[in-house]
Residue frames as a rotation matrix with the C-alpha (Angstrom) as fourth column:
UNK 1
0.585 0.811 0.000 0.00
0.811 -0.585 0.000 0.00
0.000 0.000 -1.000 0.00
UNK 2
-0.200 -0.577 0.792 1.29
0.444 -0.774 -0.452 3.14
0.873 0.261 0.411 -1.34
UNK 3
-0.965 -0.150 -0.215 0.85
0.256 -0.723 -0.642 6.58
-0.059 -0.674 0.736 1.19
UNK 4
0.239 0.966 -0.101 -2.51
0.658 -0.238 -0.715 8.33
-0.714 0.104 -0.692 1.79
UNK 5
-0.035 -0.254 -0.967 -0.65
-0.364 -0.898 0.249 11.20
-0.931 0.360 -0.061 -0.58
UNK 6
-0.880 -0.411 -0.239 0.69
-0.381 0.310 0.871 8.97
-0.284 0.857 -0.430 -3.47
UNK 7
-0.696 0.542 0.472 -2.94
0.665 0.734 0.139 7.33
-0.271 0.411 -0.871 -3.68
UNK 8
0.341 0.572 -0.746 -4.65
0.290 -0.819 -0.495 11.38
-0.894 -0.047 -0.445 -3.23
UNK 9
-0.406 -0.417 -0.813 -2.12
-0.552 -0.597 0.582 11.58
-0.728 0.685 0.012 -6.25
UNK 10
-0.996 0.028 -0.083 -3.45
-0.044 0.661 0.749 8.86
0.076 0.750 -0.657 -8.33
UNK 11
0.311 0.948 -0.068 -7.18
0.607 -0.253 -0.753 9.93
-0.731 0.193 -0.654 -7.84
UNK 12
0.029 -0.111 -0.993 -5.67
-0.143 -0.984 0.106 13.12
-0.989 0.139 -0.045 -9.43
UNK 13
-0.755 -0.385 -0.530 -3.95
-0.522 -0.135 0.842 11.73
-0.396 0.913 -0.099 -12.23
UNK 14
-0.749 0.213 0.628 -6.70
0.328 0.942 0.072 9.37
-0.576 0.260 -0.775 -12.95
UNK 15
0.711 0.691 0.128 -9.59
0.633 -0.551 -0.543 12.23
-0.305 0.467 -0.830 -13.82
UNK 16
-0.042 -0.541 0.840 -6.66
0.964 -0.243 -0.108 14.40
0.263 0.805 0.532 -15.25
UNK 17
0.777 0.629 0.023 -7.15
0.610 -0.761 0.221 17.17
0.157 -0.157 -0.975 -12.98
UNK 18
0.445 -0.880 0.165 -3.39
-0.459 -0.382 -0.802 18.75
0.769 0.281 -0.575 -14.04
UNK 19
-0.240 -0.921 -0.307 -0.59
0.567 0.124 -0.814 19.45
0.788 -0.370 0.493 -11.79
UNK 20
-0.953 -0.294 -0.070 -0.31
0.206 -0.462 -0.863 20.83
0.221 -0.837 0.501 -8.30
UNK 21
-0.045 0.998 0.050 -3.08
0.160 -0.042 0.986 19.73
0.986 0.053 -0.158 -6.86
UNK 22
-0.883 -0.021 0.468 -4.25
-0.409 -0.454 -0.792 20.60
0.229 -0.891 0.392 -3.22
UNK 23
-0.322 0.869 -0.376 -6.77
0.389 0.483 0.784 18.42
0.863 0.106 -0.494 -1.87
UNK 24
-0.702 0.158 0.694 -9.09
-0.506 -0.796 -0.331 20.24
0.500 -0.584 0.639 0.29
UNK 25
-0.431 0.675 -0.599 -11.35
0.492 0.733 0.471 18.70
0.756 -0.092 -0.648 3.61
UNK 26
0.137 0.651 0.747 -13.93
-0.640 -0.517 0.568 19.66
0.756 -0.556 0.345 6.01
UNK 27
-0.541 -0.599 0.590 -13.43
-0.817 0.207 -0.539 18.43
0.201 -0.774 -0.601 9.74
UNK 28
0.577 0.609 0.544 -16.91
-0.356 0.787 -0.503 16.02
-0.735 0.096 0.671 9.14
UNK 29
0.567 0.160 -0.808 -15.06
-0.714 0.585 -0.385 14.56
0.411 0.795 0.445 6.12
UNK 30
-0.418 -0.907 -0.062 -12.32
-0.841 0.411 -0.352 13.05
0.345 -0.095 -0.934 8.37
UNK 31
-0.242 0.342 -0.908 -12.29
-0.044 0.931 0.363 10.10
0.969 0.128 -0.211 10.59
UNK 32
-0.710 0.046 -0.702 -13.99
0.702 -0.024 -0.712 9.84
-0.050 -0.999 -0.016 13.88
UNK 33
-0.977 -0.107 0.186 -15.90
0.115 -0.993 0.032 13.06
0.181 0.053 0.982 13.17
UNK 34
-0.569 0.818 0.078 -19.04
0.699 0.532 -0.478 13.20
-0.432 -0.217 -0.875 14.51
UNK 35
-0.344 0.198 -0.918 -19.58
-0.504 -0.864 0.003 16.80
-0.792 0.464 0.397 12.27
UNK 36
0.314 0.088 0.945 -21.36
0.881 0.345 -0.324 16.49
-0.355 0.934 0.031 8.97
UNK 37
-0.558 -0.726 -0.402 -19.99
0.316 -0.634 0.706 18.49
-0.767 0.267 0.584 6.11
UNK 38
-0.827 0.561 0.042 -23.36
0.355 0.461 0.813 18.69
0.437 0.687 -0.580 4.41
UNK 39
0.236 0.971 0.049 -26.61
0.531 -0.171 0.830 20.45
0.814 -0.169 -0.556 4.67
UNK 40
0.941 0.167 0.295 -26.95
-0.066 -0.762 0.644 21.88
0.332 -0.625 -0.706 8.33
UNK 41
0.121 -0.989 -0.082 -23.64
-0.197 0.057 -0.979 20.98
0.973 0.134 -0.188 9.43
UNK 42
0.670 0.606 0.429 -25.00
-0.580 0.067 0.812 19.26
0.463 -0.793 0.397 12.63
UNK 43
-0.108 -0.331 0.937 -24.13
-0.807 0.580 0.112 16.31
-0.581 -0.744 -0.330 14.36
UNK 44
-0.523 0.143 -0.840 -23.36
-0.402 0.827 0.392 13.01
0.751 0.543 -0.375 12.20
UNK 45
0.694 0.557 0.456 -25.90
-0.708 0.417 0.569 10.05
0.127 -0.718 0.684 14.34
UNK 46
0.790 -0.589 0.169 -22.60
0.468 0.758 0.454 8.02
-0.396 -0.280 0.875 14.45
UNK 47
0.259 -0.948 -0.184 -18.73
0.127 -0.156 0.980 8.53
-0.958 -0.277 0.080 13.96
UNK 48
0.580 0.006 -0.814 -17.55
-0.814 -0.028 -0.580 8.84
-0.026 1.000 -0.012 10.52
UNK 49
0.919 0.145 0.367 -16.09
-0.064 0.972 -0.224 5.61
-0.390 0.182 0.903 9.23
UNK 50
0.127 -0.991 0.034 -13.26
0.868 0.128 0.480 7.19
-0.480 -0.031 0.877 7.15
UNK 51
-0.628 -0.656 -0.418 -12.17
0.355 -0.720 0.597 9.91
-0.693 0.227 0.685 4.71
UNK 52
0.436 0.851 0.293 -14.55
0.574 -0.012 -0.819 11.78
-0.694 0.525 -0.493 2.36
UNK 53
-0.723 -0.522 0.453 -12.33
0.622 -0.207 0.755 12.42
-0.300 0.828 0.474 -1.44
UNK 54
0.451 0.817 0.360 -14.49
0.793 -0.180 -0.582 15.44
-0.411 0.548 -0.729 -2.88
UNK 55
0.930 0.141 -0.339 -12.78
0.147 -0.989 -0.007 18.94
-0.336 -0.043 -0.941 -2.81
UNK 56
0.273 -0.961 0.048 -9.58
0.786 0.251 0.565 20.31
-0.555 -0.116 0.824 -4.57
UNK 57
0.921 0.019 -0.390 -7.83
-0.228 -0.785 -0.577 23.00
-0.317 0.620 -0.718 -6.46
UNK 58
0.229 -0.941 0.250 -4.89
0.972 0.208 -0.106 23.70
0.047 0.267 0.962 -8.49
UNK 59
-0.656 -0.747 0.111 -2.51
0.627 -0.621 -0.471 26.36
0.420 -0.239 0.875 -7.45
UNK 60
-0.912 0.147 -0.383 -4.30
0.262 -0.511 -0.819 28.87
-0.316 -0.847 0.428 -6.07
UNK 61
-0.760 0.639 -0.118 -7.53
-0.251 -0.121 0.960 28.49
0.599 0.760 0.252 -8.11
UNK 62
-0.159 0.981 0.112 -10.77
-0.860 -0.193 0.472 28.10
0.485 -0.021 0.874 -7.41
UNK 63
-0.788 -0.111 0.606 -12.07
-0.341 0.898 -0.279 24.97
-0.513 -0.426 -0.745 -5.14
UNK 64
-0.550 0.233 -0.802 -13.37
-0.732 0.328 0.597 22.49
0.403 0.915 -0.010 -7.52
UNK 65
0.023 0.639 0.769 -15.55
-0.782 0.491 -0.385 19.59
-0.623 -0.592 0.511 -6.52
UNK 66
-0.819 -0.312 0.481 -15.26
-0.155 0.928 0.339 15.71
-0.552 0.203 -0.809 -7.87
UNK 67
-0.231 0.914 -0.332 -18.20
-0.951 -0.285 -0.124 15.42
-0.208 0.287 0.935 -10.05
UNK 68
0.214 0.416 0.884 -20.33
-0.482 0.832 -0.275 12.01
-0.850 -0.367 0.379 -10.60
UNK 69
0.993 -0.119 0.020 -18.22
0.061 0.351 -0.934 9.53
0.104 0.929 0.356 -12.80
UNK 70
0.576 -0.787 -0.222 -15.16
-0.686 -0.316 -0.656 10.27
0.446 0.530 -0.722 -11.96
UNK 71
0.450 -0.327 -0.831 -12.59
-0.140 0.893 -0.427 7.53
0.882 0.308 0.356 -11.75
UNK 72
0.681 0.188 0.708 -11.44
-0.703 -0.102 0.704 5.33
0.205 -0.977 0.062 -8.69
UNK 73
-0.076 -0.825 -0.560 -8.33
-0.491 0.520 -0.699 3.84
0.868 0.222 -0.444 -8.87
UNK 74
0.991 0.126 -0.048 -7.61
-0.020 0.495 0.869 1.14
0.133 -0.860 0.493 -6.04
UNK 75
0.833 -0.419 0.362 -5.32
-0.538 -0.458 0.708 2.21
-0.130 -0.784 -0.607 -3.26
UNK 76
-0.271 -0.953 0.137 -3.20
-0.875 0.303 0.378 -0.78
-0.402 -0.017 -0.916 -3.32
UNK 77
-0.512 0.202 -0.835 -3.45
-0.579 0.636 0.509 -4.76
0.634 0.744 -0.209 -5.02
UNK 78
-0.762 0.254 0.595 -5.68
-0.483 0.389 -0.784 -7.00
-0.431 -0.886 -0.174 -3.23
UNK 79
-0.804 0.595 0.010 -8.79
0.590 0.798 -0.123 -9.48
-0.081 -0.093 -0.992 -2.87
UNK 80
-0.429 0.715 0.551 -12.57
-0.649 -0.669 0.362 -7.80
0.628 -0.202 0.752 -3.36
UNK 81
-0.960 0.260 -0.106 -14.13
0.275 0.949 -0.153 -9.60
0.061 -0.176 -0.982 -0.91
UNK 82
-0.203 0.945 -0.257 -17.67
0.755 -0.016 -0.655 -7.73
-0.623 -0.327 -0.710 -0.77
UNK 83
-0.851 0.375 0.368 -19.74
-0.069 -0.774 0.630 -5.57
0.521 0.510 0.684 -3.06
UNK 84
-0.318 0.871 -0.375 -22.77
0.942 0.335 -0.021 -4.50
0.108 -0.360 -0.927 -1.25
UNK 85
0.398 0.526 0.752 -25.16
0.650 -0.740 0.174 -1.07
0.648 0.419 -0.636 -0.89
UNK 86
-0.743 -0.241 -0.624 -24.84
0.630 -0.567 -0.531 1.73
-0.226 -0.788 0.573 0.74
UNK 87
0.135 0.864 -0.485 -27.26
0.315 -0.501 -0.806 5.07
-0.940 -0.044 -0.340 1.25
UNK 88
-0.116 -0.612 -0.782 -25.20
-0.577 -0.600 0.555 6.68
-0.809 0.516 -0.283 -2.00
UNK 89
0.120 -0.472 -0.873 -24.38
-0.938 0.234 -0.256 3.84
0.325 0.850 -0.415 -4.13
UNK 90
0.845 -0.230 -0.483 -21.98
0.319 0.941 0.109 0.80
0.430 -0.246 0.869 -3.34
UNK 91
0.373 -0.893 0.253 -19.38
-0.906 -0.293 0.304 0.28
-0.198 -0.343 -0.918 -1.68
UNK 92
0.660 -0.539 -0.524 -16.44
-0.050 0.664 -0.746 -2.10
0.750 0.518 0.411 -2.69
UNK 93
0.579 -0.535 0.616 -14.36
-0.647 0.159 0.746 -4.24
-0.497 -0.830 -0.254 0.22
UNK 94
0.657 -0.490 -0.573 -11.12
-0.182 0.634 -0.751 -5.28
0.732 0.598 0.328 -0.53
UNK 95
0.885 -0.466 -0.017 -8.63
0.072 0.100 0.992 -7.13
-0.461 -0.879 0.122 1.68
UNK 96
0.754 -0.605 -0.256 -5.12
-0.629 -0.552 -0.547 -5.56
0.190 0.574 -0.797 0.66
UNK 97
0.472 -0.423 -0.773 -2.22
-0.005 0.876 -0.482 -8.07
0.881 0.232 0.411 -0.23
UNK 98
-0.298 -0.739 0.604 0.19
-0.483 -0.429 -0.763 -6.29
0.823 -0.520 -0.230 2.25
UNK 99
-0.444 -0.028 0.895 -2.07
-0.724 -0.578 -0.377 -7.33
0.528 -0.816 0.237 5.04
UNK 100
-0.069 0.612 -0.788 -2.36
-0.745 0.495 0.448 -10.45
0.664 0.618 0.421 6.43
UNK 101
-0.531 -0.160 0.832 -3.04
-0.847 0.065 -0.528 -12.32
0.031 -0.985 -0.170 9.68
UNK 102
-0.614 0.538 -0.578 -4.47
0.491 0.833 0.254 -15.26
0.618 -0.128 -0.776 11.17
UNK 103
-0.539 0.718 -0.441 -6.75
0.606 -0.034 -0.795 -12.75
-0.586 -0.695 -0.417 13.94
UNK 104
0.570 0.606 -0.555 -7.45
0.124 -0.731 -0.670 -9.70
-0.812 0.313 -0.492 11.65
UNK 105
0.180 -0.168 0.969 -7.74
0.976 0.150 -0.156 -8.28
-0.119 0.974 0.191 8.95
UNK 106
-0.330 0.116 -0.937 -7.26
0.011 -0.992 -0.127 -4.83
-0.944 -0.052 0.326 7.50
UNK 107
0.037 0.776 0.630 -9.69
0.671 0.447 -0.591 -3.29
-0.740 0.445 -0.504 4.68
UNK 108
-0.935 -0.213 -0.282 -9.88
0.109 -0.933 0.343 -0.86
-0.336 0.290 0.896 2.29
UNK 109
-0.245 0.969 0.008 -13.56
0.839 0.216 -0.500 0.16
-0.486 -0.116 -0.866 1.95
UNK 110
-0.986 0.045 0.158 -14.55
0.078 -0.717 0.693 2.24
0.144 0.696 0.703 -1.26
UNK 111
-0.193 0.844 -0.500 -17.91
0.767 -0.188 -0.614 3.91
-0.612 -0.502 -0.611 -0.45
UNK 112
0.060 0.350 -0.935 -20.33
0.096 -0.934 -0.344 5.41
-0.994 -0.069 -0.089 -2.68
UNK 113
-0.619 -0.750 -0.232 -19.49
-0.521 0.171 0.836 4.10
-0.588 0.639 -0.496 -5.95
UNK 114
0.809 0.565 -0.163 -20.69
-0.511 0.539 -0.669 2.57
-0.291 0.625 0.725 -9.36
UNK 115
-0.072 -0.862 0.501 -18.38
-0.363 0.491 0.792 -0.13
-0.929 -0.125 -0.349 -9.49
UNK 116
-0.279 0.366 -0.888 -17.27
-0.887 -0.452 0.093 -1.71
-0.368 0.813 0.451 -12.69
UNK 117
0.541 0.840 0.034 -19.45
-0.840 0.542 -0.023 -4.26
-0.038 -0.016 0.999 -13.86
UNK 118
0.465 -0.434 -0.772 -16.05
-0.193 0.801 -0.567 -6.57
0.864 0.412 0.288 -14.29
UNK 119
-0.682 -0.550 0.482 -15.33
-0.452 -0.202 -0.869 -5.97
0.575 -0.811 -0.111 -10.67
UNK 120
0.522 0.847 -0.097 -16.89
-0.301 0.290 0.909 -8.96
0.798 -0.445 0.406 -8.36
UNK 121
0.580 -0.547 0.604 -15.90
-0.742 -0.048 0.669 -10.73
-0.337 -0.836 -0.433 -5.28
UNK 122
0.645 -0.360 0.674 -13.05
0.248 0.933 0.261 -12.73
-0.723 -0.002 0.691 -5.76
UNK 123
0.857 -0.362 0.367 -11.46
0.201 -0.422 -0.884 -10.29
0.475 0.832 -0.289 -8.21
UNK 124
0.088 -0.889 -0.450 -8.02
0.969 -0.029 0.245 -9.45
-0.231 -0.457 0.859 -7.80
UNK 125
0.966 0.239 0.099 -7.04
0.253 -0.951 -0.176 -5.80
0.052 0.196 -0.979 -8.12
UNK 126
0.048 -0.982 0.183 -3.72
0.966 -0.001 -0.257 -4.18
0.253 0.189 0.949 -8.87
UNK 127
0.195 -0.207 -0.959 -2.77
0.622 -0.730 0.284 -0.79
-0.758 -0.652 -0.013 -7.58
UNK 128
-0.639 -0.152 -0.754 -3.82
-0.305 -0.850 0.430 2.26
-0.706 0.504 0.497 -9.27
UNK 129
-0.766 0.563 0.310 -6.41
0.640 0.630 0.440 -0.28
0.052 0.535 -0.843 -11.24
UNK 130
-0.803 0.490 0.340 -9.60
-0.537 -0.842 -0.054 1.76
0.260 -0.226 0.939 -12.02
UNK 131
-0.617 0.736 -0.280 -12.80
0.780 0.620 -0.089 -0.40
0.108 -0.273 -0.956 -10.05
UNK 132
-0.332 0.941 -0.066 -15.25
0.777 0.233 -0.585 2.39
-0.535 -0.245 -0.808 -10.04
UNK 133
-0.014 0.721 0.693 -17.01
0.735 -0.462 0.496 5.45
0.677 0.517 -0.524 -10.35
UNK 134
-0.913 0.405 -0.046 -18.20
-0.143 -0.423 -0.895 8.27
-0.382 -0.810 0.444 -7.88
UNK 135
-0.401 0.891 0.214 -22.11
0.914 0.374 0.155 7.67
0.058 0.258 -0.964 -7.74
UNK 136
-0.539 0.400 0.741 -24.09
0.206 -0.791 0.576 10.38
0.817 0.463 0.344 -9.06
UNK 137
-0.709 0.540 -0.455 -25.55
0.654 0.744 -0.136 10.75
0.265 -0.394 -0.880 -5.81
UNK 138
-0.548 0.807 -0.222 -28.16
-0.732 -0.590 -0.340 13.75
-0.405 -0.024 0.914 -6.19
UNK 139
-0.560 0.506 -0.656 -29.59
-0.358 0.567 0.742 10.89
0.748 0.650 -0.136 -8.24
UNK 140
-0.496 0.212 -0.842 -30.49
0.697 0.675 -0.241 9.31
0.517 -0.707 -0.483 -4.73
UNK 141
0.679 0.678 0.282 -32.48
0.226 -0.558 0.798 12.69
0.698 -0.478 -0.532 -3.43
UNK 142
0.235 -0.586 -0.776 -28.84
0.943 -0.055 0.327 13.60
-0.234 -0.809 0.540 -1.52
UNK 143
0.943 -0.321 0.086 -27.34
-0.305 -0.939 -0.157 16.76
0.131 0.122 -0.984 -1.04
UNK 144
0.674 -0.737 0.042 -24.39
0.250 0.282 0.926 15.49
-0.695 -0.614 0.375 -0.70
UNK 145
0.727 0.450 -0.519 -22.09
-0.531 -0.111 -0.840 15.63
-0.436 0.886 0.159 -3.52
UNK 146
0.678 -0.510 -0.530 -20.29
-0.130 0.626 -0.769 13.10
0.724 0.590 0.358 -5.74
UNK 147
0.356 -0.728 0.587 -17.66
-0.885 -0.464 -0.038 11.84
0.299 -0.506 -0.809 -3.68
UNK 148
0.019 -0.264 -0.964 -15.29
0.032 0.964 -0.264 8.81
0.999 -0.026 0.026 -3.01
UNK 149
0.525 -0.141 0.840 -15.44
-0.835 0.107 0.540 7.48
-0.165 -0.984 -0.062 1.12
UNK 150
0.144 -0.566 -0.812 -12.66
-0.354 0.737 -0.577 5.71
0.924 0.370 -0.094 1.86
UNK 151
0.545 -0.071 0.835 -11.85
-0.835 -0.135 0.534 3.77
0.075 -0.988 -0.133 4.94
UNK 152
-0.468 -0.693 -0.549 -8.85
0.097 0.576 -0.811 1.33
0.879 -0.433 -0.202 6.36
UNK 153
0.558 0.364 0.745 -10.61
-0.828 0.194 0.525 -0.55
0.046 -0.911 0.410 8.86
UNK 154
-0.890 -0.176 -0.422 -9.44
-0.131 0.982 -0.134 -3.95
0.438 -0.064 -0.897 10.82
UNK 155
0.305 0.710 0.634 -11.77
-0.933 0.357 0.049 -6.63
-0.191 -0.607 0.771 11.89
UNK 156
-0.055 -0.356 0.933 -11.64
-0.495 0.821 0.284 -9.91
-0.867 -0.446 -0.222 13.17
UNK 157
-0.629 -0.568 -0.531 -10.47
-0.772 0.373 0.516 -12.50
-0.095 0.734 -0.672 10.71
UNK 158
-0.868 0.486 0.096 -13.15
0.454 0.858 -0.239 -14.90
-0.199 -0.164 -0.966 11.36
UNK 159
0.099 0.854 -0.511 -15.95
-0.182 -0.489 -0.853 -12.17
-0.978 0.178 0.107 10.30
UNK 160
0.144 0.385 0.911 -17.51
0.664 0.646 -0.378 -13.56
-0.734 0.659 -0.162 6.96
UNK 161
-0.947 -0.307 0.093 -17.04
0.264 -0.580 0.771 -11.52
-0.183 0.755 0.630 3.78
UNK 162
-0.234 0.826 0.513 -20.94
0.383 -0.407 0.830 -10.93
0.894 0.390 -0.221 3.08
UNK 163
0.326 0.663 -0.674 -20.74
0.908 -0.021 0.418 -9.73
0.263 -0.749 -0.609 6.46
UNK 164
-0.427 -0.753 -0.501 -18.58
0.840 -0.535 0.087 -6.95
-0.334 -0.383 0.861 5.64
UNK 165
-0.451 0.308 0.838 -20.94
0.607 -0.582 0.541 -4.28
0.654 0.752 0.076 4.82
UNK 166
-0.765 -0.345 0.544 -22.58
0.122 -0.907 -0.404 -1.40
0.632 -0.243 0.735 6.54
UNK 167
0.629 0.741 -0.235 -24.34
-0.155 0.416 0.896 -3.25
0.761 -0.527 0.377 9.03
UNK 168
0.420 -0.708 -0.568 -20.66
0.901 0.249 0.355 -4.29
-0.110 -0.661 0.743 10.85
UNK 169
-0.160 -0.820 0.549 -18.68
0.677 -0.496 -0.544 -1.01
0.719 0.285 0.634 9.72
UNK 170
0.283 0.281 0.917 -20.33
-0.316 -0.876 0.365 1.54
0.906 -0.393 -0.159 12.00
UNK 171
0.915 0.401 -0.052 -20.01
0.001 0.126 0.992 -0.73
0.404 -0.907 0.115 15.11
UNK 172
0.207 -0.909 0.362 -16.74
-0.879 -0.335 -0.339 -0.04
0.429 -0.248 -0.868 17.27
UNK 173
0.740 0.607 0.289 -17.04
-0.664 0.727 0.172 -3.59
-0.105 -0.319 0.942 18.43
UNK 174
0.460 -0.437 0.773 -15.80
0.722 0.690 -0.039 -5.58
-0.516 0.576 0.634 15.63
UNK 175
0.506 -0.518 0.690 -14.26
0.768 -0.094 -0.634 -2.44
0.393 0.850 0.350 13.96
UNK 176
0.130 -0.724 -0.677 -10.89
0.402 -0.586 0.704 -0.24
-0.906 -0.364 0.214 14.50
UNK 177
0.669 0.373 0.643 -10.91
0.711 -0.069 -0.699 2.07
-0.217 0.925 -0.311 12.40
UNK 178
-0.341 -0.938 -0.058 -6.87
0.715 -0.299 0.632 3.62
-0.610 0.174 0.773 10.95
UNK 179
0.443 0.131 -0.887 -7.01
0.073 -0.991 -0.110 6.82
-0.893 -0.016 -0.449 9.80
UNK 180
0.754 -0.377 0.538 -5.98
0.655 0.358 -0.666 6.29
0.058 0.854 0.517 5.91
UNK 181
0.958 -0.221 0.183 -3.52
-0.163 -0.944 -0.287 9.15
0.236 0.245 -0.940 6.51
UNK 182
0.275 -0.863 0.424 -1.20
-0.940 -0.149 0.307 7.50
-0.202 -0.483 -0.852 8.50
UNK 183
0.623 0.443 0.644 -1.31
-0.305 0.897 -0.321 4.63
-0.720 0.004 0.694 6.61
UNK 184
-0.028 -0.770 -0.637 2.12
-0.828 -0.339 0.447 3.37
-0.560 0.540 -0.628 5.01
């Protein structure tokens, strides 16, 4: 698994959005945050999960906004083991090569997404591979906009793969959730 930078760079280069980019977040987009970055800018009814990919400029331009469609390269090579909904879209679990145990696992969890249609479980994935989309999601009656959620979670190794989906992510239980930033 590359940095949280080198993979913020390969979103870039994938939609072609130049040189010297600057990727820009609200304190609800991080992890843990219990802020939303959206609408009233309340209280979230649970933690955030992980990182919300939407906002950026180049040099000292204008802040720009991911728009719906644009390309999702995967973080690092690995296993999908789950495609399953979310409120947005889909989300795509993969279990990255790097990481591997006999108690736990660690995840990379693409949220929000029109995945592509050659992308199931059991697919392998190479780093920097494109597997999705951003889901159009005004389409869904959101204000939100377009936007890739990522999280690097661990859970136990003995938690099924069709159980990895956004029924287990929220709970602090079965999930530790790693701050993709500090992720090497």
């Amino acid at each position: 698994m590359s940095n949280f930078k080198q993979y913020l760079a390969a979103v870039a280069l994938a939609n072609r959005l130049g040189p010297d980019i600057e990727w820009v977040f609200h304190p609800g987009m991080l992890p843990e945050s219990k802020r939303k970055w959206w609408g009233d800018f309340k209280t979230r009814p649970a933690a955030h999960e992980g990182i919300d990919i939407c906002f950026y400029r180049t040099g000292t331009g204008p802040i720009r906004q991911l728009p719906a469609g644009a390309r999702v390269p995967a973080w690092s090579s690995g296993t999908v083991l789950n495609i399953c909904d979310d409120f947005l879209g889909t989300t795509l679990v993969v279990a990255p090569q790097a990481f591997v145990s006999e108690r736990t696992r660690i995840l990379e969890v693409y949220s929000h997404l029109s995945v592509c249609n050659e992308i199931t479980p059991g697919t392998g994935l190479g780093a920097g591979q494109i597997i999705a989309q951003t889901a159009d999601t005004h389409a869904t009656g959101s204000v939100l906009p377009p936007h890739l959620h990522l999280s690097c979670i661990e859970v136990p190794a003995h938690i099924q793969a069709d159980a990895l989906n956004w029924t287990l992510f929220p709970r602090r239980d079965n999930v530790n959730v790693i701050n993709p930033v500090f992720m090497e």
